[in-house]
ROSE-613846 format. One line per 4 residues: number of its first residue (from 1); for each residue x, y, z of N, C-alpha, C, O. Coordinates in steps of 0.001 Angstrom, whole numbers, plus 500000, padded with zeros to 6 digits. Layout:
BEGIN
NUM) X:Y:Z:X:Y:Z:X:Y:Z:X:Y:Z; ... .
This chain:
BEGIN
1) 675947:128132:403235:675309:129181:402436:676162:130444:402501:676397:130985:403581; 676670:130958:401227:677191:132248:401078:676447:133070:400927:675912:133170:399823; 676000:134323:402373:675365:135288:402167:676167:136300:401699:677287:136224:402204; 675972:137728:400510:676745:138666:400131:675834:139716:401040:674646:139959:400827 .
5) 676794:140391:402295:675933:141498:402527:676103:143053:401863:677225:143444:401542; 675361:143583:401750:675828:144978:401273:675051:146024:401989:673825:146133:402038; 676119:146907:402633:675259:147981:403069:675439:149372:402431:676434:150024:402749; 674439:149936:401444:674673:150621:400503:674425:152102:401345:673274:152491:401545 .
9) 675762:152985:401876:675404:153832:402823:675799:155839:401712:676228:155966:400565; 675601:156400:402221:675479:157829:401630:676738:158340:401682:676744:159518:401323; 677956:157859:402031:679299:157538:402065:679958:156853:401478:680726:157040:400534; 679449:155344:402468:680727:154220:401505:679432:153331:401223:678262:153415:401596 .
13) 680275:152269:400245:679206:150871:400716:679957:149628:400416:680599:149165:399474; 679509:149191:401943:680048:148082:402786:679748:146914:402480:678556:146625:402387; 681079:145624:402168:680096:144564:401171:680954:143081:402034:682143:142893:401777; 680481:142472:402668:681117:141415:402789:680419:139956:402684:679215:139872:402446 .
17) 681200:138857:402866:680666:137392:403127:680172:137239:404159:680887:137626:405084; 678800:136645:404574:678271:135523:405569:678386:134198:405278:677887:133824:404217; 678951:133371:406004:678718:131903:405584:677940:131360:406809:678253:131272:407996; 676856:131035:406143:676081:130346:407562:676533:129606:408676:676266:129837:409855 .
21) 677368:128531:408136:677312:127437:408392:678546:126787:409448:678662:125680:409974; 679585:128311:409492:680553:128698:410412:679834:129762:411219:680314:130126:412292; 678992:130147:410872:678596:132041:411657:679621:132502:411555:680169:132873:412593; 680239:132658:410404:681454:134146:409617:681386:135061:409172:680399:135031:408437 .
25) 681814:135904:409133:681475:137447:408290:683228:137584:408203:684131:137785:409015; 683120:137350:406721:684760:137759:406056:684578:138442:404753:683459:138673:404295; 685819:138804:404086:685956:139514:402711:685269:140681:402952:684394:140942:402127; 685441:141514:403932:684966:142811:404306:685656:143515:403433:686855:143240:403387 .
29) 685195:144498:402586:685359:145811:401545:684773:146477:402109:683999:146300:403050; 685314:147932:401203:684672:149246:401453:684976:149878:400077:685906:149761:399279; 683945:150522:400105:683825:151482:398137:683068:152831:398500:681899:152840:398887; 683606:153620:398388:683076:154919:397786:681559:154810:397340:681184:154108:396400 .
33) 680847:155484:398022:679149:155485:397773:679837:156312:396647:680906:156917:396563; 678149:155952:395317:677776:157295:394508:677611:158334:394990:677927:159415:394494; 676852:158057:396504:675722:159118:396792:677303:160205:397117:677154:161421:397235; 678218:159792:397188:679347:160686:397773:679539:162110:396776:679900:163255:397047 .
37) 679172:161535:395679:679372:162997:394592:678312:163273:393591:678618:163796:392519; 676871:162901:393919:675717:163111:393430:674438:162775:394469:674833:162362:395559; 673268:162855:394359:672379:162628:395030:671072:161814:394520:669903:161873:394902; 671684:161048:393540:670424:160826:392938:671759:159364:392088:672977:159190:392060 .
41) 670477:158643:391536:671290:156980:390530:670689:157297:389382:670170:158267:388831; 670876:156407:389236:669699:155959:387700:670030:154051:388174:670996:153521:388722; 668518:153399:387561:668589:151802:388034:669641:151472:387191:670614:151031:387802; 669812:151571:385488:670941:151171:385019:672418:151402:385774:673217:150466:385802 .
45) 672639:152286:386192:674217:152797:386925:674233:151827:388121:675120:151011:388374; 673373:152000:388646:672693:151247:390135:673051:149566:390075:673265:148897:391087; 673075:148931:388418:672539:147596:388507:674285:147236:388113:675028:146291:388377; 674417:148285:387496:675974:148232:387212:676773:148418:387913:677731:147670:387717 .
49) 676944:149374:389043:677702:149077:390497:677353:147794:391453:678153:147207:392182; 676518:147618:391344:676067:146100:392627:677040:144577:391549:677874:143862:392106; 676665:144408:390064:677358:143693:389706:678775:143825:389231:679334:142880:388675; 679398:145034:389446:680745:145234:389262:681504:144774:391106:682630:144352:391370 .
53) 680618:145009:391821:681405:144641:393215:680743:143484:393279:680618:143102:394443; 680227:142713:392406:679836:141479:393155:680892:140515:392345:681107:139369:392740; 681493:141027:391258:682911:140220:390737:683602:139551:391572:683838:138345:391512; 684068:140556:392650:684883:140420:393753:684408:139172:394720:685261:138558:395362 .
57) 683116:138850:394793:683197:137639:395695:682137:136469:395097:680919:136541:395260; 682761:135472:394437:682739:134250:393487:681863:133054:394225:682522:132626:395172; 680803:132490:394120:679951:131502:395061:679071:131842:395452:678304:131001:395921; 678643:133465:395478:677320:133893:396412:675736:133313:395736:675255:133394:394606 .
61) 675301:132792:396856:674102:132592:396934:672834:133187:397532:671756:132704:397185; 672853:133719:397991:671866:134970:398270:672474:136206:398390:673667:136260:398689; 671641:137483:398147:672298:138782:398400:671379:139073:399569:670276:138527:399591; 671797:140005:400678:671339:140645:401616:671416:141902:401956:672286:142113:402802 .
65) 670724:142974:401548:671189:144216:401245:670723:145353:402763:669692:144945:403297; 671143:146236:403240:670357:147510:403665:670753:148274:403054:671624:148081:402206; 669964:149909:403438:670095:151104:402475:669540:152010:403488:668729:151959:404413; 670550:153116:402758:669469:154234:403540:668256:154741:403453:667573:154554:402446 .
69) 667816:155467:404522:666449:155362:404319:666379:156831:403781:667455:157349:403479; 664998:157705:403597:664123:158896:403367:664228:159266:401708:663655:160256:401253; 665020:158359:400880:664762:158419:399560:663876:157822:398790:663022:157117:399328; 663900:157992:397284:662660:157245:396868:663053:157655:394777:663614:158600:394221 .
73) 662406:156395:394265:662470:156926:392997:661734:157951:392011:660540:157924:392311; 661845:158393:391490:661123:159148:390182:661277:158696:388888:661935:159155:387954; 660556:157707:388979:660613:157055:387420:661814:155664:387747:661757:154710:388523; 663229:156272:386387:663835:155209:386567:665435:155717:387287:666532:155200:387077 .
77) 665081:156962:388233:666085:157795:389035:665621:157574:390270:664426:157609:390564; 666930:157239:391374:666889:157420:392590:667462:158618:393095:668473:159164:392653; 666421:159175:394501:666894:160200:394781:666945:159955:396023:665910:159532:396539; 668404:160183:397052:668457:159695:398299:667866:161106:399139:667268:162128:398806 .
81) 668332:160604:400253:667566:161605:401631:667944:162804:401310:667208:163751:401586; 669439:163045:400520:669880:164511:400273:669130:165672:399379:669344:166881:399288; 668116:164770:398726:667826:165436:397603:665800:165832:398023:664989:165028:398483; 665626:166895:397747:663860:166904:398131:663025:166010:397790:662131:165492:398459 .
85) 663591:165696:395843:663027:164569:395264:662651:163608:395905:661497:163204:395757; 663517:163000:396772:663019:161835:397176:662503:161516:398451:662703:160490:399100; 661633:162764:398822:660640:162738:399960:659155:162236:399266:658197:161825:399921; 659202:162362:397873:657952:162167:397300:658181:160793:395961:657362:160356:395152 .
89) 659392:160483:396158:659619:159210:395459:658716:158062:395924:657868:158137:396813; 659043:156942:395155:658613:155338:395590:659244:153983:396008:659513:153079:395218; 659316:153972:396483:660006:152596:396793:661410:152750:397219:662079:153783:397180; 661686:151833:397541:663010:151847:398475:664601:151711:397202:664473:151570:395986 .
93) 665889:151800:397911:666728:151705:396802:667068:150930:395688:667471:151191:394555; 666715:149586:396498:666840:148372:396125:665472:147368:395706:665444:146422:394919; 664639:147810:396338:662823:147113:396156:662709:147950:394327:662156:147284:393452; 663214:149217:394007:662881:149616:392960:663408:149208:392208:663376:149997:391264 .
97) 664327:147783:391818:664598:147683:390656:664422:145970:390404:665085:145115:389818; 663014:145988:391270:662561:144636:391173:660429:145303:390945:659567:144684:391569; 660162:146110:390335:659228:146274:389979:658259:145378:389429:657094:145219:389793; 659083:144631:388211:657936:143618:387289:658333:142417:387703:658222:141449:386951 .
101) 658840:142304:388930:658940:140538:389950:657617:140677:390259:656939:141691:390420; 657325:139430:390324:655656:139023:390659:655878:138702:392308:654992:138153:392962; 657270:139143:392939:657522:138785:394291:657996:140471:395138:658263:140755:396305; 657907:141366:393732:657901:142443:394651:657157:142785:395857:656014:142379:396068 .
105) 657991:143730:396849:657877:143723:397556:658546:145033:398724:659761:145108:398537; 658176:145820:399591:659341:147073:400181:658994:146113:401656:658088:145357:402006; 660143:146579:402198:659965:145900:403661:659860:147135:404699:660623:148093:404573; 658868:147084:405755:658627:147636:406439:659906:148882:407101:659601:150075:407126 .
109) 660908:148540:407458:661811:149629:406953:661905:150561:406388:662558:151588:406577; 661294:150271:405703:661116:151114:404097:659695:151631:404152:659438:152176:403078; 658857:151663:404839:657480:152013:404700:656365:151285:403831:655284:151706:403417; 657162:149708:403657:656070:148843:403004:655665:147211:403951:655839:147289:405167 .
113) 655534:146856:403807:654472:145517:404554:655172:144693:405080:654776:144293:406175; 656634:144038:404465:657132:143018:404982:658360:143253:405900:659277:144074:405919; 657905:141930:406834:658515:142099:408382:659962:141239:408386:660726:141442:409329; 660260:140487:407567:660808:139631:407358:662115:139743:406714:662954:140640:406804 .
117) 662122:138241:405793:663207:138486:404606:662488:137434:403997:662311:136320:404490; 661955:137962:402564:661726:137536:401908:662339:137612:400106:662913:138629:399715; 662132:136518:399257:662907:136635:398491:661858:137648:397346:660632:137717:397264; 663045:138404:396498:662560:139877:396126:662838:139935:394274:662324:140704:393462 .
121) 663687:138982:394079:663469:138679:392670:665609:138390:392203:666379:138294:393158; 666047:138324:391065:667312:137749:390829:667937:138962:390124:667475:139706:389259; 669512:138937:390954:669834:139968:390150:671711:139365:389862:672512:139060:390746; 671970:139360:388173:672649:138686:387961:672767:137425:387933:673908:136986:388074 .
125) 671407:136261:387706:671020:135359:388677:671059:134825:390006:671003:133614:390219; 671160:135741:390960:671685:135525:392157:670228:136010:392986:669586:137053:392861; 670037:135070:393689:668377:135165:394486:668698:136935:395400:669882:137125:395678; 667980:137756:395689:667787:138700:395667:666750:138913:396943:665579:138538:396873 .
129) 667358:139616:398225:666395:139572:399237:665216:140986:399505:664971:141861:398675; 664666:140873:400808:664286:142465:400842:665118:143057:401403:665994:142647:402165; 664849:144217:400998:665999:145057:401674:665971:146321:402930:665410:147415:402989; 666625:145768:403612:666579:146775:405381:666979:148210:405354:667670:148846:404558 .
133) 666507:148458:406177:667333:149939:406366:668400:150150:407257:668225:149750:408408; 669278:150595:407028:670593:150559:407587:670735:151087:409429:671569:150859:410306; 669182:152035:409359:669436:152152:410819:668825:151659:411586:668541:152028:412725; 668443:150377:410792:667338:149207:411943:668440:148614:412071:668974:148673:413179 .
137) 668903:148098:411316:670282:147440:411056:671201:147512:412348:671511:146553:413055; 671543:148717:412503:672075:149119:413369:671535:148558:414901:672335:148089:415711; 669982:148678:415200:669289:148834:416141:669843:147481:416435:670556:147217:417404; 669433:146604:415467:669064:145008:415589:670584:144362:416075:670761:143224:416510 .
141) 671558:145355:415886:673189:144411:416215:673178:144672:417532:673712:143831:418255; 672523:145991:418216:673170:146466:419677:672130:145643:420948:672456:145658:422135; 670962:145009:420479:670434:144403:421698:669610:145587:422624:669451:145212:423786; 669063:146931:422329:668880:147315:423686:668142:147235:424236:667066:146881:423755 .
145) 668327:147609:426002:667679:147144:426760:667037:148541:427577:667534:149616:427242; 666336:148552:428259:665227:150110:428822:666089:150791:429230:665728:151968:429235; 667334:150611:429680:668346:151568:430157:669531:151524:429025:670729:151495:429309; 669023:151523:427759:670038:152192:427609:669779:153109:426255:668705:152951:425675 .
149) 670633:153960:425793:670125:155020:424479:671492:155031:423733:672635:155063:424187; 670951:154988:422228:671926:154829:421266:672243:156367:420317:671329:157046:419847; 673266:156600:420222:673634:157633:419171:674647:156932:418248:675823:156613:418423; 673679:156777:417052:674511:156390:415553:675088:157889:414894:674455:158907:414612 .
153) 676658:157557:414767:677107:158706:414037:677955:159118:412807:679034:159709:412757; 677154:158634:411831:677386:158711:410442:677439:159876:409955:677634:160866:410661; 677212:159939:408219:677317:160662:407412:675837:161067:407713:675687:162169:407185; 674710:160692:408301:673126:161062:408745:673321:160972:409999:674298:160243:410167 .
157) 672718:161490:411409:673151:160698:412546:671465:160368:413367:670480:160972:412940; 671347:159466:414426:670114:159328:414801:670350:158686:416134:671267:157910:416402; 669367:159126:416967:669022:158516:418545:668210:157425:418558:667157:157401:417921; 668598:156521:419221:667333:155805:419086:667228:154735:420723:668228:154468:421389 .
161) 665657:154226:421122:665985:153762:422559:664392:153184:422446:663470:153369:421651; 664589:152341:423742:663089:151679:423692:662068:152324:424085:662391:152954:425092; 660767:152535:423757:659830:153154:424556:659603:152787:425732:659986:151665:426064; 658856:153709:426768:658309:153444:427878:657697:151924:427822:658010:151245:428800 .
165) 656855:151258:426815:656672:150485:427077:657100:148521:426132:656544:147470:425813; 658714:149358:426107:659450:148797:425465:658584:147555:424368:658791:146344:424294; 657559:148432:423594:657050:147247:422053:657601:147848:421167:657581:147290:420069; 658323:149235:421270:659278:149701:419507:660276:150029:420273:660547:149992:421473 .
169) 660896:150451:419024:662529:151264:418836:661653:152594:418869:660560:152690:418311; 662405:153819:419746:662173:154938:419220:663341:155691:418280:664537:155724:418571; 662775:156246:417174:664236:156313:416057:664200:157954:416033:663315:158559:415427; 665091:158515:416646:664884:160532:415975:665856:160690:414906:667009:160477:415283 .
173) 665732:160990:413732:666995:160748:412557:666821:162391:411729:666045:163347:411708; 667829:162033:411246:667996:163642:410688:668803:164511:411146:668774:165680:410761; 669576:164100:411968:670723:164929:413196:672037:165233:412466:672702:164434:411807; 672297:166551:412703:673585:166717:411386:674470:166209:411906:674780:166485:413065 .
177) 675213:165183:411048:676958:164755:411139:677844:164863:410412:678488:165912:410427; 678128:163989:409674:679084:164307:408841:678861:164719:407627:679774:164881:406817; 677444:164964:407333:677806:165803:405803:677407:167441:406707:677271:168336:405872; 677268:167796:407737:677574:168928:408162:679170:169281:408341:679782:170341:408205 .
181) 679535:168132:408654:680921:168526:408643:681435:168839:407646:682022:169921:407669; 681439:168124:406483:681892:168175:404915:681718:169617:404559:682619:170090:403867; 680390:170681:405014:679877:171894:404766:681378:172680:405016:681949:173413:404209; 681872:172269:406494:683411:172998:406442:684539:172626:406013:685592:173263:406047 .
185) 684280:171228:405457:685730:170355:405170:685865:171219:403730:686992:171570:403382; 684820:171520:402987:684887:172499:402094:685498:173667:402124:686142:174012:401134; 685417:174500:403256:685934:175377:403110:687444:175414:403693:688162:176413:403739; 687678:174476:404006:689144:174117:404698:690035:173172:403313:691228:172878:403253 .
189) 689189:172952:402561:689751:171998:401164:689941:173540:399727:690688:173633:398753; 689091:174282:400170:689876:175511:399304:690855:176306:399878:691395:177219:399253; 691133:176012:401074:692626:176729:400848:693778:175586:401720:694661:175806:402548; 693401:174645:401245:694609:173016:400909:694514:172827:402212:695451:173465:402692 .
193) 693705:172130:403370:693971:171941:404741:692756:170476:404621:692172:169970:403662; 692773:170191:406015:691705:169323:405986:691392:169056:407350:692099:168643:408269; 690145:169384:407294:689330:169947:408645:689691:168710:409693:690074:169066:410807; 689612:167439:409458:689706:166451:410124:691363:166271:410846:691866:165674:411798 .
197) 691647:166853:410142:693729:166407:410730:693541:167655:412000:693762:167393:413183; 693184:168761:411610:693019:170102:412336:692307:169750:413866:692839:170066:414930; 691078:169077:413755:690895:168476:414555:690970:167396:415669:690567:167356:416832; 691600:166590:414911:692249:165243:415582:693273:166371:416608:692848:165893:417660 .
201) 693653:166791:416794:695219:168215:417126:694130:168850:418363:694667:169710:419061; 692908:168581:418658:692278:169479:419559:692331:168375:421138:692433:167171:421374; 692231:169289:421702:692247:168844:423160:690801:168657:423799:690059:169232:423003; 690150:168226:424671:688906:168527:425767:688880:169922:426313:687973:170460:426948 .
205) 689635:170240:426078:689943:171618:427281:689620:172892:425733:689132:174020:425805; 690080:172194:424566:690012:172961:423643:688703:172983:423738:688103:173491:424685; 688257:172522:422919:686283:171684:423136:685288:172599:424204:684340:173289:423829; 685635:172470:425297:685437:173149:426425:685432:174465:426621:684492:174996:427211 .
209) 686433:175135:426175:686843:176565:426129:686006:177196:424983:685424:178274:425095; 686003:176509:424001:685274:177438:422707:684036:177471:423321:683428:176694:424057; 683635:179374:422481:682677:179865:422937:681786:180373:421451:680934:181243:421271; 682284:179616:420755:681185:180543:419019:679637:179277:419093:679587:178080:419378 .
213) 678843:180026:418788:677316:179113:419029:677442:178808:417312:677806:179570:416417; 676982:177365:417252:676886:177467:415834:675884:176358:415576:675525:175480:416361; 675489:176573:414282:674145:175800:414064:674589:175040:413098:675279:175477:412177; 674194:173701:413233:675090:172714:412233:673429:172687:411190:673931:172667:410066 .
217) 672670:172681:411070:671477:172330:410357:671668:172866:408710:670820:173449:408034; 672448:172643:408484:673116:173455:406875:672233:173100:406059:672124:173982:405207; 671298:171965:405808:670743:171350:404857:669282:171088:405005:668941:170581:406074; 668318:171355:404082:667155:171155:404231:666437:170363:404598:665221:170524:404706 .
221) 667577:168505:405082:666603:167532:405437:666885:167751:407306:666220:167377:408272; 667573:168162:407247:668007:168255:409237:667319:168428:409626:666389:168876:408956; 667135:168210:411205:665723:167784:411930:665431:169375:412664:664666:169493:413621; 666172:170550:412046:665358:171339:413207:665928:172703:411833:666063:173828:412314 .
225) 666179:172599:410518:666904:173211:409716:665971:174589:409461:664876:174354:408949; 666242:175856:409726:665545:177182:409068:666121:178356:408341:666405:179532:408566; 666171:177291:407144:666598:178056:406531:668485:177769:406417:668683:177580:405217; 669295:177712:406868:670266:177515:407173:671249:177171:408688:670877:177186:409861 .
229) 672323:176936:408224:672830:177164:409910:673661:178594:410351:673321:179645:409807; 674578:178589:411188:675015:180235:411476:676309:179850:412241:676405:178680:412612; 677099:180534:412455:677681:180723:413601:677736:182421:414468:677380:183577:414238; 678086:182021:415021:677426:183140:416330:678638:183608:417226:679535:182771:417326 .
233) 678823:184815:417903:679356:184726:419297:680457:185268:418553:681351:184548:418996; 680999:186003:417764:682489:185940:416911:682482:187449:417756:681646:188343:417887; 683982:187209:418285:684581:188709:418675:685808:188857:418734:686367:187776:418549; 686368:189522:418871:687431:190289:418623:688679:189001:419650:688667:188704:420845 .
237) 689511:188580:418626:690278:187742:419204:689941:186105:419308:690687:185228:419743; 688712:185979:418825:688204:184676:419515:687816:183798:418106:687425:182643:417935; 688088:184799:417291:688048:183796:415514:689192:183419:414981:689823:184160:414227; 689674:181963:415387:690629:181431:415036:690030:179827:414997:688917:179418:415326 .
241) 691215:179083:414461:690724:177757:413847:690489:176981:414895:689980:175899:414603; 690760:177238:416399:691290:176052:417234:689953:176447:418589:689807:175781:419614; 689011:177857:418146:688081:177947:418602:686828:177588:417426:685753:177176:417860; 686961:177709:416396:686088:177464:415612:685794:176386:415637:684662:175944:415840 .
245) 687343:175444:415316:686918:173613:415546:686061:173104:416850:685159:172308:417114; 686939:174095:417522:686492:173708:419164:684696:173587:419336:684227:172586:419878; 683919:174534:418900:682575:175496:419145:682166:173982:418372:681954:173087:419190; 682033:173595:416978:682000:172794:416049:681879:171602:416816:680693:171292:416931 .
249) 682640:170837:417369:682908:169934:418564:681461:170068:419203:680448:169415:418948; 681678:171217:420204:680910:171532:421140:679504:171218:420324:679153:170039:420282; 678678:172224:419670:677680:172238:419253:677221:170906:418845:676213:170292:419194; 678237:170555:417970:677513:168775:417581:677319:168040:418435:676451:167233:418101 .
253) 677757:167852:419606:677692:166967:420412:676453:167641:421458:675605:166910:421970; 676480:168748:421626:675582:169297:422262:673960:169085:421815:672935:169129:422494; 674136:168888:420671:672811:168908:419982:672053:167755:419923:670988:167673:419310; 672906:166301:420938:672331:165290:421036:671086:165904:423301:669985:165572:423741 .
257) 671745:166429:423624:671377:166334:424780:669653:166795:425201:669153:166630:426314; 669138:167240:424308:668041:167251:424182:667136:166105:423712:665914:166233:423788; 667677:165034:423249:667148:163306:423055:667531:162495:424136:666645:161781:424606; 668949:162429:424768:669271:161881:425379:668658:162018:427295:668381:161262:428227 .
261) 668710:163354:427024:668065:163783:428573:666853:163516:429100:666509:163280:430258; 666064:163610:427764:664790:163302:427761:664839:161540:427964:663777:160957:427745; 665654:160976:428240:665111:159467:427961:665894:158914:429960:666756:159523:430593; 665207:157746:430339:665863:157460:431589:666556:156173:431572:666430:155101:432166 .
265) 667422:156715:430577:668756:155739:430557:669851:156003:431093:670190:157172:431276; 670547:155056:431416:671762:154815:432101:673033:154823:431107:673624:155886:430917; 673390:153804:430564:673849:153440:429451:673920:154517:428339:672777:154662:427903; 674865:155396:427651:674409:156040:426163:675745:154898:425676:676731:154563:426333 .
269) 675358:154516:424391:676053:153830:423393:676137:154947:421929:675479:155762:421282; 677343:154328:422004:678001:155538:420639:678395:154576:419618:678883:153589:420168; 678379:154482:418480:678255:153967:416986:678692:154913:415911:678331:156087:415997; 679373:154550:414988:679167:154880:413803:680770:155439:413685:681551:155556:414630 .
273) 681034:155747:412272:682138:155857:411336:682650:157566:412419:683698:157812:413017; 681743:158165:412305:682334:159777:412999:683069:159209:414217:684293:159320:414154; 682534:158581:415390:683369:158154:416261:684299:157554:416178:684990:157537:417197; 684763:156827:415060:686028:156331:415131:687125:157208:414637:688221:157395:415165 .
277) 686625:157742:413474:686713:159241:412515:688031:160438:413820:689140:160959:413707; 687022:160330:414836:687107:161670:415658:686712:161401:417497:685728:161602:418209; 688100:160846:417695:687772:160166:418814:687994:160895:420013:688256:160276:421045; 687908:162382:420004:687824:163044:420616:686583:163488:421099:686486:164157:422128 .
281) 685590:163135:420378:684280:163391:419889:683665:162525:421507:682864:163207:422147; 684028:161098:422122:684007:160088:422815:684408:160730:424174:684200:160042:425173; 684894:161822:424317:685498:162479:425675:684671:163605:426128:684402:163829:427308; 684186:164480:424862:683251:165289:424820:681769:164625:425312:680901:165155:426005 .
285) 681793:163416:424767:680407:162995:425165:680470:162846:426618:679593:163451:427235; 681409:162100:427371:681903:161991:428753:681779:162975:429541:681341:162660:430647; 682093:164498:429324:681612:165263:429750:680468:165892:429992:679962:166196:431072; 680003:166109:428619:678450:166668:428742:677754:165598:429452:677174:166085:430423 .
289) 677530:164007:429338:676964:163379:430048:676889:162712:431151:676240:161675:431288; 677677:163373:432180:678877:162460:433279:677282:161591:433937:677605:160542:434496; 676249:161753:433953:675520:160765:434652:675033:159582:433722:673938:159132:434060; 675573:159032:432707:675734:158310:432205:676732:157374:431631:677496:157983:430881 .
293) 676984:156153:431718:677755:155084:431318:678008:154976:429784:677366:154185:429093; 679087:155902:429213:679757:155544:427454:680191:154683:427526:681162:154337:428199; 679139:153776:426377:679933:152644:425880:680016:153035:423983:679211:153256:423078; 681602:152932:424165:682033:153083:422890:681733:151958:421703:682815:151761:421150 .
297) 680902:151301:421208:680050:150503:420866:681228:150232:418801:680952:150351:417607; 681982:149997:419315:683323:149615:418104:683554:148624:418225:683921:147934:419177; 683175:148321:416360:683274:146707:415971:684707:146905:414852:685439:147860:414592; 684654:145770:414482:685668:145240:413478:684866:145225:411882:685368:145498:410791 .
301) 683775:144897:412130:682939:144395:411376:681624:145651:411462:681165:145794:412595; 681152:146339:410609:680131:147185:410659:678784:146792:411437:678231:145779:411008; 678373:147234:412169:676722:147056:413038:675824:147014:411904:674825:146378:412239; 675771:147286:411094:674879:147451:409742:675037:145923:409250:674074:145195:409012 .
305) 676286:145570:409140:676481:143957:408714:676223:142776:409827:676005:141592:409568; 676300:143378:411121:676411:142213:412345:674312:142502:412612:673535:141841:413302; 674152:143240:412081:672142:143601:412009:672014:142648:410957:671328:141662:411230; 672481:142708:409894:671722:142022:408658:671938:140327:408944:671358:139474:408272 .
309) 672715:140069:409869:673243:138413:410068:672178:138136:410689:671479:137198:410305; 671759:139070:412023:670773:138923:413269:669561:138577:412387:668983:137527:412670; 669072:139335:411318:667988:138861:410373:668140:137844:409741:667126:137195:409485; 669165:137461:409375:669284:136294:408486:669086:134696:409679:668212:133852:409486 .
313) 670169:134622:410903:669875:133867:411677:667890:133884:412162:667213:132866:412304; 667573:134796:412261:666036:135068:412229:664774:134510:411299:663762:133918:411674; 665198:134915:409895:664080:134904:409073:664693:133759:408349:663803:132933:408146; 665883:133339:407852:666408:132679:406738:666487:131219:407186:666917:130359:406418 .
């Protein structure tokens, strides 16, 4: 059985082969999300990107999708987490453009009923599953266990760890990452630089030394956002790029230690595209957390795609 997975993320979206019947995951791509230069679809555009990348891989027999979560439609427009719209939308990215299936359906992920994988209607004639959310996805590849706590660090970022009485995931999401970063890659892209090279160039000691307080919460969905973010602490001599990056560093990473402290884990596990992105980011954590065990939690293959297999070996 050729599973097509797709993980349709607020960045890129991630599309490869499962073949059951080896336990393989090959023909790994990567594409430029929409959501990268708008915040919102339409189902026509929507139905027309999924079958323009599904050209690319010839035989598929089921599709297996996740998505991000906190969006929702308005009518026949999707509006992702970026946008207010879609705090008061319906249905999930992918559940919405299976409306008049007599097998519709949102999966619990998504804030609707099913636990499973069930089939969700045909698209292109190609059987059509429910669709996950990308940061269960995540949950479901890493296994954890009472000692240990996860920081996913995407273009959204989120904590997540077992409860006290390990029957859920606890999920805190909304944590600025990388589209906080983008807030400065902007202003480092109008006068021709790019915040990320600038950074890669920083040291621990750099990291360490910066002293500007700054508030990454730039955007109205962030988990603690008022109004905007700030930076702080600017004096005479101390506003330059290599303290600014530095503070930037600092603060983001700082802003996990209030989830993490709170939890009595051993283990923190680190995930996601920013850490590989910014692997300086991985030393910083080492510090702020020296009573804990980093595991740098880097695949070959996306956790979002090695989650959606774990379901498929599961439900399928």
């Amino acid at each position: 059985m050729r599973y097509w997975l797709v993980d349709f993320g607020a960045s890129y979206v991630k599309t490869a082969i499962y073949t059951s019947e080896v336990g393989e995951i090959s023909e790994y791509k990567e594409w430029y999300s929409p959501f990268n230069l708008q915040d919102s679809i339409s189902k026509q555009n929507l139905i027309h990107f999924l079958i323009s990348k599904k050209s690319f891989y010839p035989g598929v027999d089921r599709v297996i999708t996740c998505s991000i979560l906190g969006g929702g439609y308005q009518g026949d427009i999707y509006y992702s987490w970026k946008n207010e719209l879609g705090k008061n939308g319906k249905h999930c990215l992918f559940s919405g453009l299976f409306l008049d299936s007599k097998n519709y359906h949102m999966h619990s992920h998504h804030s609707g009923k099913e636990n499973g994988l069930r089939f969700l209607g045909k698209l292109d004639d190609i059987p059509f599953y429910s669709n996950l959310g990308d940061t269960n996805c995540v949950i479901k590849s890493l296994n954890l266990t009472k000692e240990d706590v996860a920081v996913n660090l995407g273009t959204g970022s989120q904590v997540f760890y077992l409860s006290e009485d390990k029957n859920q995931i606890i999920i805190n999401p909304y944590i600025p990452s990388g589209r906080a970063f983008l807030v400065f890659q902007e202003l480092f892209n109008s006068l021709g630089l790019d915040i990320f090279e600038y950074m890669s160039k920083l040291t621990l000691e750099d990291v360490k030394n910066s002293n500007l307080d700054i508030d990454l919460n730039v955007f109205p969905q962030s988990h603690i956002f008022n109004g905007g973010g700030y930076i702080q602490n600017i004096n005479e001599y101390s506003f330059n790029y290599k303290n600014l990056l530095g503070s930037i560093l600092k603060s983001y990473v700082n802003q996990y230690c209030s989830y993490v402290n709170n939890t009595k884990s051993k283990n923190l596990i680190i995930t996601g595209g920013i850490s590989i992105k910014l692997p300086l980011i991985l030393d910083v954590f080492k510090d702020m957390f020296p009573n804990h065990n980093i595991i740098h939690n880097k695949t070959e293959i996306p956790n979002t795609h090695l989650g959606i297999v774990e379901y498929i070996k599961e439900y399928l």
